[in-house]
C-alpha positions as MATLAB code, in Angstrom:
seq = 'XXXXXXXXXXXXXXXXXXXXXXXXXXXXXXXXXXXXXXXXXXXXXXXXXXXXXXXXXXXXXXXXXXXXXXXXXXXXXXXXXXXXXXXXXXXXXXXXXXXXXXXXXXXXXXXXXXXXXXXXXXXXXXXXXXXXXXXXXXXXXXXXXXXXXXXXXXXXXXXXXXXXXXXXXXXXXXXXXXXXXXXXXXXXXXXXXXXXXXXXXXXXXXXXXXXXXXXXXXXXXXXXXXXXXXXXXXXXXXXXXXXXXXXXXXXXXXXXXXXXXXXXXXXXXXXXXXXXXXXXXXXXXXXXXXXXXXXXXXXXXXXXXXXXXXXXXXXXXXXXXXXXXXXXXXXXXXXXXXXXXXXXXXXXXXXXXXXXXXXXXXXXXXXXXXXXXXXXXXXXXXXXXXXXXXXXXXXXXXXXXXXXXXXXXXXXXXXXXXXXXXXXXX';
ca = [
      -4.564    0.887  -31.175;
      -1.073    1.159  -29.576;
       2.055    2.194  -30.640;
       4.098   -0.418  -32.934;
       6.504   -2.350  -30.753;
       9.318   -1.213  -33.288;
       8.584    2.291  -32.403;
       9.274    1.900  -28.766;
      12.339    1.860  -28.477;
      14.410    3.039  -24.810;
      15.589    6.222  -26.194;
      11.862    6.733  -27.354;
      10.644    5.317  -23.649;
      13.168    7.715  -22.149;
      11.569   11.140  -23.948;
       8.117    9.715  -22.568;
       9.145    8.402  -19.209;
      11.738   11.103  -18.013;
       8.124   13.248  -17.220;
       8.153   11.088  -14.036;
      11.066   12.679  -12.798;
       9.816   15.574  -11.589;
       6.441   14.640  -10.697;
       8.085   12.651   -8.524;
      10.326   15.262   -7.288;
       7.128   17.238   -5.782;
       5.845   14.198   -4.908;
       8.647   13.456   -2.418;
       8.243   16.604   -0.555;
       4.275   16.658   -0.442;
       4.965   13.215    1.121;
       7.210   13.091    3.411;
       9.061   16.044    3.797;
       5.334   18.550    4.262;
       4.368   17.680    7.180;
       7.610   18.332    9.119;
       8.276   21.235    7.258;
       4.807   23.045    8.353;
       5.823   21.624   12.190;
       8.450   23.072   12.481;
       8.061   26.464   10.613;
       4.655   27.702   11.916;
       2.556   27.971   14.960;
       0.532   24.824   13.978;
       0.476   21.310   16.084;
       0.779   17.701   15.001;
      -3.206   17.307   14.865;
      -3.504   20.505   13.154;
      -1.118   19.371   10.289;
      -2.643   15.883    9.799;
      -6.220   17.001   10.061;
      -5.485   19.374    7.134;
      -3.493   16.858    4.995;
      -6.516   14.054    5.519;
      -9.112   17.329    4.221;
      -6.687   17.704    1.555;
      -6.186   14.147    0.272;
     -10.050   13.360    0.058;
     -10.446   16.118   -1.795;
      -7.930   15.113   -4.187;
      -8.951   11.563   -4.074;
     -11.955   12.801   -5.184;
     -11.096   14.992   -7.828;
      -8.747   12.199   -9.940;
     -11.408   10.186  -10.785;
     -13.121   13.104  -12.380;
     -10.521   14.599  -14.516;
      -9.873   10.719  -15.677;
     -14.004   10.716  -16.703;
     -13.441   13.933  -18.166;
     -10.015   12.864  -19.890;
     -11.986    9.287  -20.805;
     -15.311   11.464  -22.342;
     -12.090   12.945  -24.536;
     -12.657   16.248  -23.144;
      -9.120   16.602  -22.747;
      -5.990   14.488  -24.824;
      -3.592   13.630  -22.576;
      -0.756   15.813  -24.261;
      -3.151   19.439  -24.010;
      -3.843   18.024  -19.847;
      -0.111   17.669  -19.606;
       0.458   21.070  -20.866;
      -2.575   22.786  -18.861;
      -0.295   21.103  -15.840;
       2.556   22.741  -16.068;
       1.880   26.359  -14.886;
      -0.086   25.092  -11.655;
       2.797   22.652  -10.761;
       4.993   25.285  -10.832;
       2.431   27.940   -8.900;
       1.717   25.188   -6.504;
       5.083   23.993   -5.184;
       6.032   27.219   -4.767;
       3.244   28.368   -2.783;
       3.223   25.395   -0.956;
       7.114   25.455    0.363;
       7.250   29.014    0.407;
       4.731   30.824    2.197;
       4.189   33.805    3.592;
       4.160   34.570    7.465;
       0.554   34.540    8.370;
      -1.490   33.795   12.152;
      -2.113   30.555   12.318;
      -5.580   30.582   11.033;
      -4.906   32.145    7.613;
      -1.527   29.796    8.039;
      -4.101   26.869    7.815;
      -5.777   28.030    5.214;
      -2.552   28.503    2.832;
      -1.534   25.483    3.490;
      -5.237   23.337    2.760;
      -4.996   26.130   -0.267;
      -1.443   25.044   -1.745;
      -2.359   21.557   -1.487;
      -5.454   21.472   -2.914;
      -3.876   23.007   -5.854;
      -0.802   21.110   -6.168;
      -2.922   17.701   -5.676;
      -5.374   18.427   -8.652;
      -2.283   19.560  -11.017;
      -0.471   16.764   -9.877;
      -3.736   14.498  -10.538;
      -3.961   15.976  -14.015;
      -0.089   15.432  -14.783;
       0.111   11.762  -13.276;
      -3.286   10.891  -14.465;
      -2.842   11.927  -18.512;
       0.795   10.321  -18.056;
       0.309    6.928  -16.913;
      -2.894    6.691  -19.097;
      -0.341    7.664  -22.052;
       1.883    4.997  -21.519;
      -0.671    2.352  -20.370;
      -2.237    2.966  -24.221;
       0.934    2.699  -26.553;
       1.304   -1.321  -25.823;
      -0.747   -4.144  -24.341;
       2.053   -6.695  -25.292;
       2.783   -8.105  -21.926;
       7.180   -8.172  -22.045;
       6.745   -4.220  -23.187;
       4.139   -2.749  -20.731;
       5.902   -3.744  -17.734;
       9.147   -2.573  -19.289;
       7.505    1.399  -20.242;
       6.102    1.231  -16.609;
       9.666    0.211  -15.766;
      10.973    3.252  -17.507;
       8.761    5.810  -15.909;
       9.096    4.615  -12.675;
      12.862    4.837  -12.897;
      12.943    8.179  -13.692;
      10.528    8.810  -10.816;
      13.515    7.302   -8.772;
      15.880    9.369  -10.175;
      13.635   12.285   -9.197;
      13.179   11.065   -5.879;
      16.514   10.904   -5.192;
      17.488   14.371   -6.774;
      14.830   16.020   -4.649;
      16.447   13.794   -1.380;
      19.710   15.018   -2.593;
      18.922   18.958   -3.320;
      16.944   19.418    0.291;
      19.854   18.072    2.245;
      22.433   20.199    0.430;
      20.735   23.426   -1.107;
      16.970   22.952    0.953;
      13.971   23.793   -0.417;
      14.841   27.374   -2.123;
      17.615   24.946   -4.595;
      14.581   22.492   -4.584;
      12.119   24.649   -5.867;
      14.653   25.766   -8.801;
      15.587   22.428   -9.763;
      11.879   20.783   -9.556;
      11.104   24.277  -12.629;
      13.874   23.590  -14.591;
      13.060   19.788  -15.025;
       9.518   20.237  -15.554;
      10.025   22.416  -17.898;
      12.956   20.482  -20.027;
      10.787   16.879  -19.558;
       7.325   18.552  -19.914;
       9.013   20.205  -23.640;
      10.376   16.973  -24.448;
       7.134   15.018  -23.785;
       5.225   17.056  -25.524;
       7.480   17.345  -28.521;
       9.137   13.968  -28.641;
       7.769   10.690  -27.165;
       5.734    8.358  -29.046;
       1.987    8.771  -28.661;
      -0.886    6.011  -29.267;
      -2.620    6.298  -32.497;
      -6.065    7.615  -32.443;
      -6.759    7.648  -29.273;
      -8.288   11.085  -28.340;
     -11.033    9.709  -31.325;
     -11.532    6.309  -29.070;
     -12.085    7.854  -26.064;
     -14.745   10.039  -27.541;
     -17.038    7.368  -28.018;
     -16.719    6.079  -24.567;
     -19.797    7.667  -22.545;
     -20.376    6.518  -18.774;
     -16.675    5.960  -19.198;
     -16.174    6.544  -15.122;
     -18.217    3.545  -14.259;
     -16.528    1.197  -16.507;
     -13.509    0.099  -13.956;
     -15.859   -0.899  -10.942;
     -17.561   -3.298  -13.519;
     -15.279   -5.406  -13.919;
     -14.534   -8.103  -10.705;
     -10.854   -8.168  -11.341;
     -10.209   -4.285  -10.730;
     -12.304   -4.258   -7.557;
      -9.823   -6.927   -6.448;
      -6.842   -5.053   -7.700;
      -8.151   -1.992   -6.143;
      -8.364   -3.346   -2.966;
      -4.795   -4.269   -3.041;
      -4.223   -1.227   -4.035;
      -5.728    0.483   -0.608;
      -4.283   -1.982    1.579;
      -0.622   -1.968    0.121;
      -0.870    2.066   -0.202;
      -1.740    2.077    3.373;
       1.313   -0.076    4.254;
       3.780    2.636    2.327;
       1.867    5.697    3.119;
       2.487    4.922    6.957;
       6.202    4.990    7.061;
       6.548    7.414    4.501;
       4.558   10.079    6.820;
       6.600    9.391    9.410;
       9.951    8.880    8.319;
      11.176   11.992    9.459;
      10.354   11.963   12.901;
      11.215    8.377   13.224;
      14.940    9.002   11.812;
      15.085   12.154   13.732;
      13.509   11.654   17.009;
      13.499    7.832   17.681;
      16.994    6.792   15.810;
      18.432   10.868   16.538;
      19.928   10.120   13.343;
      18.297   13.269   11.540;
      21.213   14.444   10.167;
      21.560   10.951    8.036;
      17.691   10.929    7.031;
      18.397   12.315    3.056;
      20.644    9.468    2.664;
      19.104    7.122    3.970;
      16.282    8.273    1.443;
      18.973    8.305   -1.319;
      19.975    4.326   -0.448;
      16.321    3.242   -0.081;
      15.332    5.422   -3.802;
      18.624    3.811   -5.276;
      17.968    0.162   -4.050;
      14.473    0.126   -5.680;
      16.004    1.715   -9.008;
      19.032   -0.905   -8.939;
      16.158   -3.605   -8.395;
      13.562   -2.954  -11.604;
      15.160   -4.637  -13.948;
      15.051   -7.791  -12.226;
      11.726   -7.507  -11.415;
      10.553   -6.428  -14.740;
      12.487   -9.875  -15.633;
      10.527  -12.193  -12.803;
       7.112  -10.440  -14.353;
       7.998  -11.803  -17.526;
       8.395  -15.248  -16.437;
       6.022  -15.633  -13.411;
       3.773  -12.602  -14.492;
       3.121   -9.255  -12.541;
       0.901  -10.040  -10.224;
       3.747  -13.215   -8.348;
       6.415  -11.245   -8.747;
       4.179   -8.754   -6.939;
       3.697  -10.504   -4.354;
       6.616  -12.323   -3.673;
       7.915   -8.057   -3.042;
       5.646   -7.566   -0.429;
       6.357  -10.783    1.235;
       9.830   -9.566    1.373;
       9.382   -5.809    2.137;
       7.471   -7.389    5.153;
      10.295   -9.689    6.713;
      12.824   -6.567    5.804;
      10.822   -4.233    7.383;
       9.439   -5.712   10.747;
      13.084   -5.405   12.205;
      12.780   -1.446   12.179;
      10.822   -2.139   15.372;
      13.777   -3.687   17.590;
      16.136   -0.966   16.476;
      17.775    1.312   19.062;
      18.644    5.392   18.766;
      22.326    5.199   16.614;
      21.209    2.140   14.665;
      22.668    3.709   11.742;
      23.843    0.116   10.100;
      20.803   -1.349   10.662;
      18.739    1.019    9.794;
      20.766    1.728    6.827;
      20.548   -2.306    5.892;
      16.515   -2.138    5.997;
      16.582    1.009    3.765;
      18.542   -1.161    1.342;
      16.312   -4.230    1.320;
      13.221   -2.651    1.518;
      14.164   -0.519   -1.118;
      14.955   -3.329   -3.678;
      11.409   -4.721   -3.128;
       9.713   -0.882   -3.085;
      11.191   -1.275   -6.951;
       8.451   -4.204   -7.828;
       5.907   -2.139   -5.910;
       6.426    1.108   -8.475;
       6.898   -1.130  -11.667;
       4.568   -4.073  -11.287;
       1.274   -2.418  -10.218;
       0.881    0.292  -13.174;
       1.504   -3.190  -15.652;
      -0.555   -5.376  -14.053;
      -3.703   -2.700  -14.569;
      -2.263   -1.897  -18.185;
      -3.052   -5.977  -18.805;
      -5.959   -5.829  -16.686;
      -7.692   -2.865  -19.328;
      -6.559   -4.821  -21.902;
      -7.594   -8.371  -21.200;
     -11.188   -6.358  -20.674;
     -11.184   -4.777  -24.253;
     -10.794   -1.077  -23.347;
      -7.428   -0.300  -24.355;
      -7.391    3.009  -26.341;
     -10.625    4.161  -24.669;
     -11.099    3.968  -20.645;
      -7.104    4.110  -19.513;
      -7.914    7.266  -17.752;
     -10.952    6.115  -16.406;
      -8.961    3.601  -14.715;
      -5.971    5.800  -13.854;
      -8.399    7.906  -12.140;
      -9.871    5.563   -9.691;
      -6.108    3.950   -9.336;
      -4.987    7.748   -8.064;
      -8.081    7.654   -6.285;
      -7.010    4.820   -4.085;
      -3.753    5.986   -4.027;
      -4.790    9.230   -2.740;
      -6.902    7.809    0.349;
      -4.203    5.665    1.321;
      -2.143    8.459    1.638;
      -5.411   10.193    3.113;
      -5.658    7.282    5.931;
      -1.937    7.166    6.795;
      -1.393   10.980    7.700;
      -4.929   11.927    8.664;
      -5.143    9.051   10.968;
      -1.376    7.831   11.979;
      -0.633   12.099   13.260;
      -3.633   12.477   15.389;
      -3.808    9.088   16.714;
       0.556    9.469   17.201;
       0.138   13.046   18.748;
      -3.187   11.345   20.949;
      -0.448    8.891   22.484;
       1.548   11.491   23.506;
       4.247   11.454   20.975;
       5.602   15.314   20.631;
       7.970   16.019   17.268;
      11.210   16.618   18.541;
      11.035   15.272   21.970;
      11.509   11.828   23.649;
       7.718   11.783   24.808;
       6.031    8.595   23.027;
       8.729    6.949   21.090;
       7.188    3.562   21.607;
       3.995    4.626   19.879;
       6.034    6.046   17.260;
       8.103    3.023   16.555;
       4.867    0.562   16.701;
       3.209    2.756   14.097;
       6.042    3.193   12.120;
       7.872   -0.598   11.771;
       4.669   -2.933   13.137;
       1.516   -1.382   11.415;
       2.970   -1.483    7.462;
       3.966   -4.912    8.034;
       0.668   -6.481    8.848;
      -0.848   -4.352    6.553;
       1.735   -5.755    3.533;
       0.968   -9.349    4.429;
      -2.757   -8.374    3.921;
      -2.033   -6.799    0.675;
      -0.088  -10.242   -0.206;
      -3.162  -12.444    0.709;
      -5.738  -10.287   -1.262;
      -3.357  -10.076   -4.277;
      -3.167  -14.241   -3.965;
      -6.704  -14.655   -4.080;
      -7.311  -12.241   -6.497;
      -9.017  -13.042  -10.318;
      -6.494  -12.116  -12.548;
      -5.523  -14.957  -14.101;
      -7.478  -14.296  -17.296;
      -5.321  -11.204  -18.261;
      -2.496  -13.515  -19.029;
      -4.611  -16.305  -20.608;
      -6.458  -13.504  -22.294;
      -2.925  -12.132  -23.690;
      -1.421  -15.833  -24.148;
      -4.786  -15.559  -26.852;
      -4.441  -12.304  -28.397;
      -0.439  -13.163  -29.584;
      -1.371  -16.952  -30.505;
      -3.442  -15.092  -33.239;
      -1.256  -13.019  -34.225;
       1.270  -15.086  -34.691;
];
């Protein structure tokens, strides 16, 4: 069962979806800003860092799809895994940003350490979250718009955490990133509208892990999923040393970050508004088409291109908004249109942070070595062209992949399937 439309209501999305905030203020730093941060504060090299952040993000991929079996068994409701969450974000992110001075070995071994741990809480936060909201409505206007909500906040957290390491850096990071968790994780807990029954669903769902791969239309999905993820992941590991090193525009890189976070806020209401009327899965596509054609001209920029640069931040940005709002509704539909709403969301959510996790696990475990392989050396002029090829040309081809798999994907049915459901209502 889900959640009466009446009862969602945006203050009542707000106490649920302001959660995202700051999960997505650790994940900002774990994705872009980590691997400069450990290059340029300890002894290790480019291959070391991306070696241990691909070990790191197979594990994790690995370990989401088991805490959403475990969640979908109903070993855990998704309000006690949010809870259990909170103390290891906090422990993680701060061992993570602020370690000790060790040799480099036991400097490795932190760092694979902190991640690990801030991966599986994260993986236990995101995963008990997003299967939350996907579970309080399958009507198709209102899913995309409590995906909408989440995902905003996530932006706002993104941005806050861009904001906070260029002024304060990571010591006024870290205290912001407890504070929030704390005031959002209280407010969750206490506050937001919940599904009805649905710890009692999910305990009748044995084998509950195998259930996504079943169906034809998620292994589609999925694979859009990889490919787009791959497309993101890419830039976003390299952001850093592209703004700092090929633009030597370091010094602008948080707002750039702010203008690209703000863009994709500014742009989710207007793409929650196309999914209504040409569904998630055009409106979808039509993003990546764009982010594409936007993003291919980061490849003829020149060191100062601050306009330019800035101008791509912008227009990507307003189509990254359709590729944090559309995705999570499209899969909400998807479980419903199958008949396992209220009983295998975090089975699904799993898998989904599963992919999500290798493409992250692909970009930074293979776009480092392969950069530092070229010759490209952080903070030197050595192998710029490398790093602007990877950084501009790769994502691109990689979207319009996504875009073609998404086109011929199955998913028709989850609107004709809805289209059903509310003509019998009614």
């Amino acid at each position: 069962m889900n959640a009466g439309a009446s009862a969602l209501t945006l203050p009542a999305l707000f106490r649920y979806g302001l959660f995202g905030l700051p999960l997505a203020m650790l994940a900002l730093p774990i994705y872009i800003y980590v691997a400069p941060f450990y290059a340029q504060r300890s002894s290790l090299g480019l291959a070391q860092i991306g070696a241990v952040l691909l070990a790191a993000r197979i594990a994790a991929a690995f370990i989401d799809p088991a805490l959403g079996a475990w969640m979908a068994r109903g070993a855990g409701a998704y309000a006690a895994c949010i809870g259990a969450s909170l103390p290891l974000l906090l422990l993680g992110f701060g061992a993570l940003f602020h370690p000790p001075v060790l040799s480099e070995a036991a400097t490795l071994a932190w760092f694979l350490a902190a991640l690990l741990l801030v991966y599986t809480a994260y993986g236990l936060a995101s995963i008990a979250h997003q299967s939350w909201g996907a579970a309080l409505t399958q009507a198709r206007g209102l899913r995309a718009r409590v995906t909408a909500v989440r995902e905003a906040c996530g932006l706002a957290g993104v941005i806050l955490a861009a904001g906070l390491t260029s002024l304060l850096g990571y010591e006024g990071l870290s205290l912001a990133f407890a504070v929030c968790l704390s005031m959002t994780g209280a407010l969750l807990l206490a506050r937001a509208p919940r599904p009805a029954a649905h710890g009692a669903a999910r305990a009748h769902a044995p084998g509950g892990w195998r259930v996504p791969f079943r169906q034809r239309p998620f292994r589609w999905l999925f694979a859009v999923l990889l490919v787009n993820g791959v497309a993101a992941a890419i830039p976003a590991t390299l952001f850093l040393f592209f703004a700092t090193d090929y633009l030597q525009l370091g010094h602008y890189a948080g707002p750039f970050l702010i203008l690209y976070f703000c863009a994709a806020a500014a742009s989710m209401p207007a793409w929650v508004a196309l999914a209504r009327r040409f569904g998630e899965a055009r409106a979808w596509g039509g993003a990546m088409l764009l982010a594409a054609c936007v993003f291919v001209w980061a490849y003829g920029l020149g060191a100062g291109a601050a306009g330019g640069f800035a101008a791509i931040c912008l227009l990507s940005g307003l189509a990254l908004g359709a590729d944090l709002a559309l995705p999570p509704a499209l899969l909400a539909g998807l479980i419903g249109a199958a008949g396992h709403a209220g009983r295998h969301e975090a089975a699904y959510f799993g898998w989904w942070n599963w992919g999500v996790q290798m493409s992250l696990a692909f970009a930074a475990g293979l776009a480092l070595p392969w950069l530092a392989w070229l010759g490209y050396v952080p903070g030197s002029s050595q192998g710029l062209p490398a790093l602007s090829a990877a950084y501009a040309l790769l994502p691109c081809a990689l979207k319009l992949l996504a875009a073609l798999l998404l086109w011929r994907a199955p998913l028709q049915h989850i609107y004709s399937a809805h289209r059903e459901k509310h003509a019998c209502a009614s």
